[in-house]
Residue frames relative to the residue before (quaternion, step in Angstrom):
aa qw qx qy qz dx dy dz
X 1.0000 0.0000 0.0000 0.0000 0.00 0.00 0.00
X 0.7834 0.5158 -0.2346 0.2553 3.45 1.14 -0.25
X 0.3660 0.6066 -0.3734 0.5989 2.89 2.41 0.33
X 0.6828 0.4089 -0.3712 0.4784 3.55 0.46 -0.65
X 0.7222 0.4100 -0.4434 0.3372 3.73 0.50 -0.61
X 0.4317 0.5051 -0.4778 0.5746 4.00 1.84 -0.40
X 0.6888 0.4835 -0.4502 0.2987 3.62 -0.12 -0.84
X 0.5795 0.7159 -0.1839 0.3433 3.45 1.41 -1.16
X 0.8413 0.3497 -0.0009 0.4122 3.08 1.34 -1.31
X 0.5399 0.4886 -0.3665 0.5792 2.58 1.65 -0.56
X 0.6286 0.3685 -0.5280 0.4362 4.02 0.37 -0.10
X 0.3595 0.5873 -0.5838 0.4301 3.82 0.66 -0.10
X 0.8317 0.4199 -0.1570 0.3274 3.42 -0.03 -1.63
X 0.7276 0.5211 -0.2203 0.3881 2.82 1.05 -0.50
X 0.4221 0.5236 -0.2553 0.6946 3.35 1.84 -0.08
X 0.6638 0.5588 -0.2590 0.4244 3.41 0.52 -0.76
X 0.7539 0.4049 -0.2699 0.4413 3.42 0.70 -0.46
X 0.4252 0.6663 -0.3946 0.4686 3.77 1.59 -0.03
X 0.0575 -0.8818 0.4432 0.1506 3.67 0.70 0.57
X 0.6275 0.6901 -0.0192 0.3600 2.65 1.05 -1.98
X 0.6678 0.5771 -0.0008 0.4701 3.37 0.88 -1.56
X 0.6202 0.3857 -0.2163 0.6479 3.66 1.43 -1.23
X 0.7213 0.4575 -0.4022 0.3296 3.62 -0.04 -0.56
X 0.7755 0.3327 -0.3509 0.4059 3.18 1.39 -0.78
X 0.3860 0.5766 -0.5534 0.4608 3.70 1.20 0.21
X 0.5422 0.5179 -0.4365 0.4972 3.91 0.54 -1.11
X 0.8550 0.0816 -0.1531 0.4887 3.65 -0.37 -0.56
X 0.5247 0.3344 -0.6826 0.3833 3.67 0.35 1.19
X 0.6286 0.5083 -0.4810 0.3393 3.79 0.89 -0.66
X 0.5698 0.5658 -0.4965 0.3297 3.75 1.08 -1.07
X 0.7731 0.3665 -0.2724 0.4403 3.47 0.13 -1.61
X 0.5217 0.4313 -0.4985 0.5416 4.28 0.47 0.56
X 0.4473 0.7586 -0.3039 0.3634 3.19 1.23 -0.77
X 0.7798 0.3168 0.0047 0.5400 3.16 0.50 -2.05
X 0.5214 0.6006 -0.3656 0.4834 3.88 1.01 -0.66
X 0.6587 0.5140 -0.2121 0.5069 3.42 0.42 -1.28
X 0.6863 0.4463 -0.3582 0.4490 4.00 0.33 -1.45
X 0.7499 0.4286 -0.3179 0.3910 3.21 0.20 -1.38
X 0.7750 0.4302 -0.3478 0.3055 3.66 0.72 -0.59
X 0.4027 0.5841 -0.3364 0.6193 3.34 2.11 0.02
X 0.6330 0.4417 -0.3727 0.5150 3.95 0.40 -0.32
X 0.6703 0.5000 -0.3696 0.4050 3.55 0.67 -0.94
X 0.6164 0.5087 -0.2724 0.5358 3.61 1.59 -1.36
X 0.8776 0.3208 -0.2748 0.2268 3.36 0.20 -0.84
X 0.3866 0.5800 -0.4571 0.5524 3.41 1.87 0.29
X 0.6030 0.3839 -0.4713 0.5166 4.09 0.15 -0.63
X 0.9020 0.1829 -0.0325 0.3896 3.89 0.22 -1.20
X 0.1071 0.8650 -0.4693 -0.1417 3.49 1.09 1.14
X 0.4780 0.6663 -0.4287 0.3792 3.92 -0.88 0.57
X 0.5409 0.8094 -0.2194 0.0648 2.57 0.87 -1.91
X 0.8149 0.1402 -0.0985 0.5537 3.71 -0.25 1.30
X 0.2130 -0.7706 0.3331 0.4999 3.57 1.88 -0.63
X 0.5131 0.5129 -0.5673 0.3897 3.22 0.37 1.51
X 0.4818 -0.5517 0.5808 0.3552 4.10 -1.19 1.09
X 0.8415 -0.1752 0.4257 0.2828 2.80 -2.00 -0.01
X 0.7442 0.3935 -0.1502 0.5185 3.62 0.25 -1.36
X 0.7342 0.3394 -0.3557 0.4683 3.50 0.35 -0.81
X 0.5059 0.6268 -0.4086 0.4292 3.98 1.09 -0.78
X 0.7932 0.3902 -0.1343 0.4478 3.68 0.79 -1.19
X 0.4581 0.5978 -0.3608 0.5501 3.60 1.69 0.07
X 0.6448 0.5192 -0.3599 0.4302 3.31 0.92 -1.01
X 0.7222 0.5984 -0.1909 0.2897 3.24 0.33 -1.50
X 0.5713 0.5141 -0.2242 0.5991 3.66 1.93 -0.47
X 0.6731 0.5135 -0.3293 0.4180 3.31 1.13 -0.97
X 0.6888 0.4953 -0.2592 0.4616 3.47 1.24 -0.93
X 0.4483 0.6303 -0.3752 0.5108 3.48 1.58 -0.09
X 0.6546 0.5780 -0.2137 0.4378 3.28 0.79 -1.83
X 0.8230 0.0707 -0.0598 0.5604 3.91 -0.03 -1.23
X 0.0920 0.7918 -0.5795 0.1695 3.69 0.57 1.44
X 0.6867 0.3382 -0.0115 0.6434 3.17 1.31 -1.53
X 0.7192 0.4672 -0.4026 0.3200 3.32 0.86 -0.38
X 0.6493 0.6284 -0.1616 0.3968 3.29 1.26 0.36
X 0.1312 0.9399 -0.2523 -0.1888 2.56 1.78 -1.78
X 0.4515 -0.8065 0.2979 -0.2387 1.50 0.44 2.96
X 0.7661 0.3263 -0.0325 0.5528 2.85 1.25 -1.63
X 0.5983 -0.4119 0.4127 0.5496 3.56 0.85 -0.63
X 0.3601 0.7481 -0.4847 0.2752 4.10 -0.76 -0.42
X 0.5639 0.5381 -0.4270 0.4584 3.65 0.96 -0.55
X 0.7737 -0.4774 0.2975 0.2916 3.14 -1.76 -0.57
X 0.3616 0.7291 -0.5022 0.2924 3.33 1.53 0.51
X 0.7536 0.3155 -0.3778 0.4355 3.63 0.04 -0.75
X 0.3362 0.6953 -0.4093 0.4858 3.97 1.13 0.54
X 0.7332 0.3455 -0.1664 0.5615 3.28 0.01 -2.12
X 0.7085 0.5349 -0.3230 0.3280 4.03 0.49 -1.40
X 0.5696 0.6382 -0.2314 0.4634 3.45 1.42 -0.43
X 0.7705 0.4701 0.0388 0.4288 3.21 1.20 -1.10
X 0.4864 0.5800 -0.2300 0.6116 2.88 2.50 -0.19
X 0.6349 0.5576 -0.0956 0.5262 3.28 1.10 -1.59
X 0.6310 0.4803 -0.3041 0.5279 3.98 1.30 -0.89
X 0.2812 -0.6676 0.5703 0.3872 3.60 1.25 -1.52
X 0.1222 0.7591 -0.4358 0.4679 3.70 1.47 0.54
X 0.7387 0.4426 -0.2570 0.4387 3.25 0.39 -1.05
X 0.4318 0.7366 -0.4403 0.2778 3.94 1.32 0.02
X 0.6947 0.5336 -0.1386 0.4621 2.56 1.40 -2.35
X 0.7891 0.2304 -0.3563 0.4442 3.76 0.40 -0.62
X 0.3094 0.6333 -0.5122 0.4907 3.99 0.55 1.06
X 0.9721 -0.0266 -0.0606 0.2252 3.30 1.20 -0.55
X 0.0847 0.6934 -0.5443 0.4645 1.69 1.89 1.93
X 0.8030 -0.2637 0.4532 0.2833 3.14 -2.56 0.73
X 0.7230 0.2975 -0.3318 0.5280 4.27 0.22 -0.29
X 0.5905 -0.4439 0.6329 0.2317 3.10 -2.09 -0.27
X 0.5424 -0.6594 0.4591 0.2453 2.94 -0.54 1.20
X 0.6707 0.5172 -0.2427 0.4730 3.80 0.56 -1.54
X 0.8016 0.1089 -0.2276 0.5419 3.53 0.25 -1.31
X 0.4361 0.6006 -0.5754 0.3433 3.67 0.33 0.69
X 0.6936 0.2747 -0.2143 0.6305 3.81 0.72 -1.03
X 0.7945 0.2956 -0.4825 0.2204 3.93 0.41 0.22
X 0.2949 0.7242 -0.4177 0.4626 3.18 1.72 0.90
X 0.6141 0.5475 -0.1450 0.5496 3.19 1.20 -0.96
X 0.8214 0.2806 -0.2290 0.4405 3.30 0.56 -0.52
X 0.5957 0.4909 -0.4319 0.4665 3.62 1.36 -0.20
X 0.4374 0.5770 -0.4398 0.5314 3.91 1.31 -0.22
X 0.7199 0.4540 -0.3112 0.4229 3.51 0.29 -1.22
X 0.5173 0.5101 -0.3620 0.5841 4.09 1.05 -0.89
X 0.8078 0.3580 -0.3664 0.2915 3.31 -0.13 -1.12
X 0.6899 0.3856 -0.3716 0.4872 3.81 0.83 -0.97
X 0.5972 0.6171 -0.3444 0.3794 4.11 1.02 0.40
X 0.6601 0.4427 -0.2862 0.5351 2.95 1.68 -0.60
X 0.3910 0.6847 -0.2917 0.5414 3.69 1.65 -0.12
X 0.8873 0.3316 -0.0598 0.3148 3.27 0.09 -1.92
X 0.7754 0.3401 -0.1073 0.5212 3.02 1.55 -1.28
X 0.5993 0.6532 -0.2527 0.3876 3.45 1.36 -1.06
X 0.6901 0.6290 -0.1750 0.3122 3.39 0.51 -1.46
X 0.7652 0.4161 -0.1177 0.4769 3.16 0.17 -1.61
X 0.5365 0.3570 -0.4410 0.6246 4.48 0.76 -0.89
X 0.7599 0.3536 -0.4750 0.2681 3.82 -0.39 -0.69
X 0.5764 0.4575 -0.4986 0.4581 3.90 0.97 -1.03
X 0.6164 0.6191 -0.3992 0.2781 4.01 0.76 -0.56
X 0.5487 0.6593 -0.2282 0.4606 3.17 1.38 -1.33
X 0.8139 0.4129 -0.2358 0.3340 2.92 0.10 -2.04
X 0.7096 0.5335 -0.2457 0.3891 3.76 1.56 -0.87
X 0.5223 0.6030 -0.2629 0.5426 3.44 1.97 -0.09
X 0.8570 0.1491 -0.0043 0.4933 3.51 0.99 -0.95
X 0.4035 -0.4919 0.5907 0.4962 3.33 -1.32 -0.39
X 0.0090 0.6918 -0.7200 -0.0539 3.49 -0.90 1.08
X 0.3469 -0.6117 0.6285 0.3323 4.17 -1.52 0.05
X 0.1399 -0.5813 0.7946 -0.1053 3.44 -0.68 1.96
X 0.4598 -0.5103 0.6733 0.2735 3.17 -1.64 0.77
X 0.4662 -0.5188 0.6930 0.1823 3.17 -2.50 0.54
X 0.6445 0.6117 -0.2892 0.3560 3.29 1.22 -1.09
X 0.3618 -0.6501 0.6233 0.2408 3.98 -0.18 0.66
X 0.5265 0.6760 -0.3690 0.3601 3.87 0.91 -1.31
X 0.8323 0.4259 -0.1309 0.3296 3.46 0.87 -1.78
X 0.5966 0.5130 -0.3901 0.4782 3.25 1.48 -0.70
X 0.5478 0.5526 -0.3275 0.5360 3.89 0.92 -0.38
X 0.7564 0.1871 -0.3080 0.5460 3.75 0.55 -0.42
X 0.4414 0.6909 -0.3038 0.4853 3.41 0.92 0.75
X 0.5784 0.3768 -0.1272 0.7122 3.20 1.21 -1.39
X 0.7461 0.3859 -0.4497 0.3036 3.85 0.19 -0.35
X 0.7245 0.5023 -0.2489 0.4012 3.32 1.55 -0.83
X 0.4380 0.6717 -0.2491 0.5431 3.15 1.73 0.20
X 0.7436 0.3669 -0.1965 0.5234 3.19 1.19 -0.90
X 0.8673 0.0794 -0.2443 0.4264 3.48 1.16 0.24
X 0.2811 0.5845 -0.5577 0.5180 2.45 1.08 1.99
X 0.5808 0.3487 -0.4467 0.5844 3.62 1.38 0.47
X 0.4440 0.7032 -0.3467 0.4338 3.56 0.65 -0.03
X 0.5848 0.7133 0.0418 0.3841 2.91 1.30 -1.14
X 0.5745 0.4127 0.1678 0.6866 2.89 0.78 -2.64
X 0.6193 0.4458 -0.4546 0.4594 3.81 0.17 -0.33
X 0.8948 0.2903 -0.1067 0.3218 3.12 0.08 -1.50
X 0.4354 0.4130 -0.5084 0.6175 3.86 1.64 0.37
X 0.6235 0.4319 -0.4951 0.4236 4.47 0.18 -0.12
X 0.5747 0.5335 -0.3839 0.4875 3.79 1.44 -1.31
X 0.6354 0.5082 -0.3395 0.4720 3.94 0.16 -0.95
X 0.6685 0.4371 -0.2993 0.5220 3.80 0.86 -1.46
X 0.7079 0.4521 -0.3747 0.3925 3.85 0.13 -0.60
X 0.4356 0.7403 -0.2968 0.4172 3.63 1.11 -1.01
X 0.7490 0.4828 -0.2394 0.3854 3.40 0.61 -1.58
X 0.5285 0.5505 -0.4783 0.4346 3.73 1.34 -0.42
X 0.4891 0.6545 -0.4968 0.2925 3.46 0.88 -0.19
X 0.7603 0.2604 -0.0428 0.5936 3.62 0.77 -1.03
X 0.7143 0.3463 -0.3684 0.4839 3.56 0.68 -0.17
X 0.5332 -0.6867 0.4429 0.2190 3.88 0.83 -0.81
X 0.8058 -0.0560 0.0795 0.5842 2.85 1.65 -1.24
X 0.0457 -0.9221 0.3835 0.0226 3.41 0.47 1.39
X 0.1484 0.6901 -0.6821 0.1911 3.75 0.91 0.44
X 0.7220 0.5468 -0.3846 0.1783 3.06 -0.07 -1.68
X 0.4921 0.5485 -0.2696 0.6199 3.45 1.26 -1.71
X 0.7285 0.5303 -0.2670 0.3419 3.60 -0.50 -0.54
X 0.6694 0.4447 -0.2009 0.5602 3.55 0.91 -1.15
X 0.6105 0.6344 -0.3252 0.3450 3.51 0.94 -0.93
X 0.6534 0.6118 -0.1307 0.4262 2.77 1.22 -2.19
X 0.7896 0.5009 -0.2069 0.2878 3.42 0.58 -1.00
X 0.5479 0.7057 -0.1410 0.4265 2.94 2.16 -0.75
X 0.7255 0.5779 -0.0206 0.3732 2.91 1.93 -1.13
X 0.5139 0.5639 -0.1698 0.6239 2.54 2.28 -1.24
X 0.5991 0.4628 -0.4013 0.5156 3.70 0.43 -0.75
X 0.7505 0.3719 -0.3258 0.4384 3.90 -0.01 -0.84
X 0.7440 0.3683 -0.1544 0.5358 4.17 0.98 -0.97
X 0.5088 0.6876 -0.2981 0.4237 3.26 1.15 0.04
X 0.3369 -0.7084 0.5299 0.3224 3.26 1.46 -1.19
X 0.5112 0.6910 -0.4520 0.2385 3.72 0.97 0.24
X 0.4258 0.5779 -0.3998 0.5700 3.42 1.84 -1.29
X 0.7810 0.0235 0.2690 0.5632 3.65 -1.11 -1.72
X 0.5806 -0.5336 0.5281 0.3151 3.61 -1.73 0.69
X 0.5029 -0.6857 0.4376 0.2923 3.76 -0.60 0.97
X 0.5962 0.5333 -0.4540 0.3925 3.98 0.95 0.25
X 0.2999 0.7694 -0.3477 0.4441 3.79 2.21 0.31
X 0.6480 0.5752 -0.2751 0.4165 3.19 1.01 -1.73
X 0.1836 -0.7792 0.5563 0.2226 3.41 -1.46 0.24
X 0.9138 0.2096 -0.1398 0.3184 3.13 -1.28 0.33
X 0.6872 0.0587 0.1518 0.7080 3.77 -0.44 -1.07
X 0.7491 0.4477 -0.3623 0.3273 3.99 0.22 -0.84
X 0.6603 0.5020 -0.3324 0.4489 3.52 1.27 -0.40
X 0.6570 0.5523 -0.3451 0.3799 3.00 0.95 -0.74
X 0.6405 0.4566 -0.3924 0.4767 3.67 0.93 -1.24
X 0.6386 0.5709 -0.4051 0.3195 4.06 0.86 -0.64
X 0.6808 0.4207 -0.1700 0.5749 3.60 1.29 -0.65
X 0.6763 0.3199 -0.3525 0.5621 3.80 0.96 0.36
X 0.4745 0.5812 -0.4962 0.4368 3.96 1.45 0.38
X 0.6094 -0.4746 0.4693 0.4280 3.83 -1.17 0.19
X 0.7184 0.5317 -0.3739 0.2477 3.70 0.67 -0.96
X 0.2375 0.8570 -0.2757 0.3650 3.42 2.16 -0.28
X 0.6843 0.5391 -0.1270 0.4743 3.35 1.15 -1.79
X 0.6642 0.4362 -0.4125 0.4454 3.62 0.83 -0.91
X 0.7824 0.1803 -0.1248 0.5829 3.89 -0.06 -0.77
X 0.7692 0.3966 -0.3919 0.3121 3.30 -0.73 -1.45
X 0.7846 0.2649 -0.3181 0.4616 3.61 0.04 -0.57
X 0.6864 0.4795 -0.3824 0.3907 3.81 0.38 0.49
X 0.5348 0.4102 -0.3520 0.6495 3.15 1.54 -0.40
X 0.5881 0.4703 -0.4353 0.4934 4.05 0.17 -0.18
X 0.6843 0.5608 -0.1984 0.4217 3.09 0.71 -1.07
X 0.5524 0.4509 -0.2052 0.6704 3.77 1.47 -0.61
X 0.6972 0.4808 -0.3290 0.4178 3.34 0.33 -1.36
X 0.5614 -0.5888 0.4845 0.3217 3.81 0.69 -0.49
X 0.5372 0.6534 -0.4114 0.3395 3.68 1.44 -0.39
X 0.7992 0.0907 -0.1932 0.5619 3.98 1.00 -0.01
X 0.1965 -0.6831 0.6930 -0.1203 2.83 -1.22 1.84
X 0.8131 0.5130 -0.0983 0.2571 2.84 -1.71 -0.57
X 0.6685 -0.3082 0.2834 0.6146 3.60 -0.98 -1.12
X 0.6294 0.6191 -0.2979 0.3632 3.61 1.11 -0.35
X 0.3559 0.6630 -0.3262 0.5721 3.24 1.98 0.01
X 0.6633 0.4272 -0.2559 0.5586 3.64 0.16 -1.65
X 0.8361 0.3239 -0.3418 0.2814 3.73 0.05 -0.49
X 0.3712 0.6680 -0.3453 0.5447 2.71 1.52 0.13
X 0.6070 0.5561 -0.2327 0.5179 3.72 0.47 -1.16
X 0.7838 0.4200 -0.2832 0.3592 3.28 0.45 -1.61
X 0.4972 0.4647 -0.5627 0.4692 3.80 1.23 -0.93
X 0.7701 0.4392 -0.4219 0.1898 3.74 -0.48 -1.11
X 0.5806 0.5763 -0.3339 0.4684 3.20 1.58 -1.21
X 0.4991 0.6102 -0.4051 0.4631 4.08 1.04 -0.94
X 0.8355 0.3263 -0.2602 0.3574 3.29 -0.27 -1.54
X 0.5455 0.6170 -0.3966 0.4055 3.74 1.18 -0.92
X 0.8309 0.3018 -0.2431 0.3993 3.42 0.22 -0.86
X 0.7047 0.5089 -0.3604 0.3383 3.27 1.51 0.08
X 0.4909 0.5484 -0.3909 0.5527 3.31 1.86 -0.33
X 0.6248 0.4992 -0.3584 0.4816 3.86 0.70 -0.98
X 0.7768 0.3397 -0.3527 0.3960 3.43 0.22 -0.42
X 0.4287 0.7479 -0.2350 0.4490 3.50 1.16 0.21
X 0.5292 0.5461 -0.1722 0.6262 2.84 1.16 -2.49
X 0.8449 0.3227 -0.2857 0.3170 4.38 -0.17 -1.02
X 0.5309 0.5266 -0.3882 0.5387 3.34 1.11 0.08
X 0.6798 0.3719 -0.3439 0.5304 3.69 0.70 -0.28
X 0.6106 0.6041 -0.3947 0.3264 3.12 0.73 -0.78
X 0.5856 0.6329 -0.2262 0.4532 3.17 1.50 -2.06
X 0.6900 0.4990 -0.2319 0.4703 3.74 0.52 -1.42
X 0.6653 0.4999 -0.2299 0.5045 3.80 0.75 -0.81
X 0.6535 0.3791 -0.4348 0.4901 3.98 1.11 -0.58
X 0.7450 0.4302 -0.3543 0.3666 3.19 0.97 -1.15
X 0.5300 0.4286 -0.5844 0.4404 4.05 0.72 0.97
X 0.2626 0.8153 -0.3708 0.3590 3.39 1.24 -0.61
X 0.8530 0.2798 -0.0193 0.4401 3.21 -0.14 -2.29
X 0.6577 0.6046 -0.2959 0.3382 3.41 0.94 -0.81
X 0.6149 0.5415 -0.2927 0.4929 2.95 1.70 -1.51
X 0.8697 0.3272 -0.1682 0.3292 3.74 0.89 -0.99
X 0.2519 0.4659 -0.6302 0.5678 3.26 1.58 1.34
């Protein structure tokens, strides 16, 4: 556990040292930030309710999805086009046989990388937000803590659809494509476009029973005050569900991918 927590930190730091780069993500999410509010105010004055969130909570969201853009990777940025490089190089021999797990080696790495994103990138659009608008911050310390948890496995999540998405360079060579796709989806099922309670019918439902559900929608609900209680834990449990089902996936390919590995290099 203590290679993974160096491995952890040292991707912190390593993110950390892009200085340049963070400030200007900091002031591309702010000003999407504000683009996005105002165009939610414009919606949510014609349709107040809308989705069963007020005004305030409609414009909370929109910061939150600002906030864990990168911390998710919404867009991509993690370590997939890294590991997918390194498949495609054959790189990927030498760490097979290194002393760590491959899986919880690069998602150590990537929960360091979330964490110094939700810091770098996250922080600074919400203190903007919250100082631009009326946003609904909790009072409750309780919530910002079950927040941070659903936040934390909602990258867990996002790790392990990018771990599954990188994998594919195994057999394809070149997995952008797979990647671009993925990301397209996640942005729309994710809840980043419009909060997934917008969707109608048969479409909302399949958008809130997809894994990408886990990255925003349920953490911003989860902030927003919309799951308490025992309805909290189920909450948890979708992310906890999908985590151990994408992750356990991610090791069967993985498993199936060493054993071409070895074959290829006898």
């Amino acid at each position: 556990m203590r290679l993974y927590a160096v491995v952890a930190a040292g991707g912190f730091r390593r993110h950390a040292t892009y200085r340049v780069a963070t400030a200007a993500g900091v002031f591309t999410n702010t000003v999407f930030g504000f683009i996005l509010a105002y165009t939610f105010t414009a919606l949510w004055d014609e349709r107040p309710q809308l989705g069963g969130y007020d005004l305030s909570q409609a414009l909370t969201y929109v910061w939150l999805g600002q906030a864990l853009l990168m911390t998710a990777a919404l867009m991509g940025g993690g370590f997939e086009s890294e590991l997918m490089e390194r498949i495609r190089t054959g790189d990927i021999a030498i760490d097979l046989y290194r002393p760590a797990d491959l899986q919880f080696f690069w998602l150590a790495g990537d929960l360091g990388r979330a964490a110094f994103h939700l810091i770098g990138r996250g922080v600074v659009p919400m203190a903007a937000g919250a100082l631009a608008f009326d946003l609904a911050l909790p009072a409750n310390p309780f919530v910002w803590a079950a927040f941070l948890v659903a936040v934390a496995l909602g990258v867990v999540v996002s790790f392990a659809i990018r771990f599954l998405v990188a994998l594919s360079a195994f057999w394809l060579l070149d997995g952008a494509g797979v990647a671009q796709i993925t990301w397209l989806v996640g942005l729309f099922f994710s809840g980043m476009v419009l909060p997934l309670t917008l969707f109608p019918g048969g479409l909302g439902a399949l958008a809130q029973a997809l894994p990408w559900s886990a990255l925003l929608q349920i953490p911003a609900d989860v902030f927003l005050g919309k799951h308490t209680g025992w309805d909290l834990v189920r909450a948890y449990g979708f992310q906890l569900g999908w985590a151990a089902v994408l992750l356990t996936a991610g090791r069967l390919l993985q498993s199936v991918a060493t054993r071409r590995v070895v074959v290829q290099g006898g």
